[in-house]
N, C-alpha and C positions, 0 to 999 in steps of 0.2 A: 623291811627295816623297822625298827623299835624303839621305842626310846630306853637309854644305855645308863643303867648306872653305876657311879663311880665313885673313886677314894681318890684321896690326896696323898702324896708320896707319903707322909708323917704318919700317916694313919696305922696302926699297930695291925699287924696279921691277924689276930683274934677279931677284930670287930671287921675285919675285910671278910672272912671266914664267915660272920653272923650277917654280914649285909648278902652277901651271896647265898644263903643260907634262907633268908628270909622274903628276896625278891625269886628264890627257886630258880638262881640262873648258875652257870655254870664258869664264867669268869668275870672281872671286874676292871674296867679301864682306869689307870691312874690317871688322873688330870690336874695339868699345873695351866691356870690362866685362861680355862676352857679348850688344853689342847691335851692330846693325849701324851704323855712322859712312859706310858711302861702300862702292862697289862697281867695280871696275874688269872689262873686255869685253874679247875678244883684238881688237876695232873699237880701244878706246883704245889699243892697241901700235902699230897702222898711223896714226895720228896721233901719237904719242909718236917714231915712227921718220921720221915726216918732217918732226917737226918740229926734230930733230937730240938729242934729247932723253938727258941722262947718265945712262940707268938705271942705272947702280951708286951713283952721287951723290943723285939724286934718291928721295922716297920715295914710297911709294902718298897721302899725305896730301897730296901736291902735285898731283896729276893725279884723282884720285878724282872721283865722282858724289856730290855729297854729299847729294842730295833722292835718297833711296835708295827706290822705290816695292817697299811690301811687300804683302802679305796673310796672313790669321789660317790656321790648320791646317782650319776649317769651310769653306774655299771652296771651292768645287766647281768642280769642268773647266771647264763655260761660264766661271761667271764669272772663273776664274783666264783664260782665254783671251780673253777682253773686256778683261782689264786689259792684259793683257801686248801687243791690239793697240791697243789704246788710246793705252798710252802709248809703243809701237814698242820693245818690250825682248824679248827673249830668255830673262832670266832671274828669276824672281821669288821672291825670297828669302821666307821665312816665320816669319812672329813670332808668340810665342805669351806675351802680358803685355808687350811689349817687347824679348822676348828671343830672338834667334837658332835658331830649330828646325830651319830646311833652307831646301831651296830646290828650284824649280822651272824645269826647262828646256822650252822650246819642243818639243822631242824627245819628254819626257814628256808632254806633253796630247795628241802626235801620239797616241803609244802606246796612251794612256788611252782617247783617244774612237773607238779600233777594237772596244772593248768596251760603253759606254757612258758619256754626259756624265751620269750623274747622281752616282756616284760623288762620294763628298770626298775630294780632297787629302789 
């Protein structure tokens, strides 16, 4: 797990684009209150661009995932890798009481299970 960076619903598509852009990750948790609200994928940019879409006008709370699938800091490799193919994500953010602790890429469980899956997140 990693420490996760994020945008606020308000925040315009274009500087969501440049923060993802510039920490070289591949999606971006919304957070209201330190909780997650909605999660955007560099996948949402390739429909955001074809659908002609005003990222400087428009915000992340307009284009956003709002059924944000997370998991606790207790899960472990399997199961964080059952969810993530389960429900076809890449990235899975991690809540601990509600609250935004990190997050988990695709990359990382590659990582992880050249050591072993029993390990916790």
């Amino acid at each position: 797990m990693r420490k996760v960076v994020t945008a606020r619903p308000e925040t315009n598509l274009t500087d969501v684009a440049r923060l993802m852009r510039k920490n070289r990750i591949g999606s971006i948790v919304i957070v209201k209150n330190g909780r997650p609200v909605g999660i955007l994928a560099e996948s949402d940019f390739i429909k955001l661009v074809a659908l002609g879409a005003d990222t400087k006008n428009a915000a992340a709370e307009d284009f956003m995932h709002r059924d944000v699938v997370t998991c606790e800091p207790s899960v472990t490799v399997v199961e964080a890798l059952m969810i993530m193919r389960s429900e076809r994500l890449r990235h899975l953010p991690v809540v601990k009481r509600g609250k935004l602790v990190g997050i988990i890429s695709i990359r990382d469980l590659i990582a992880a299970t050249q050591f072993s899956s029993l390990y916790v997140i």
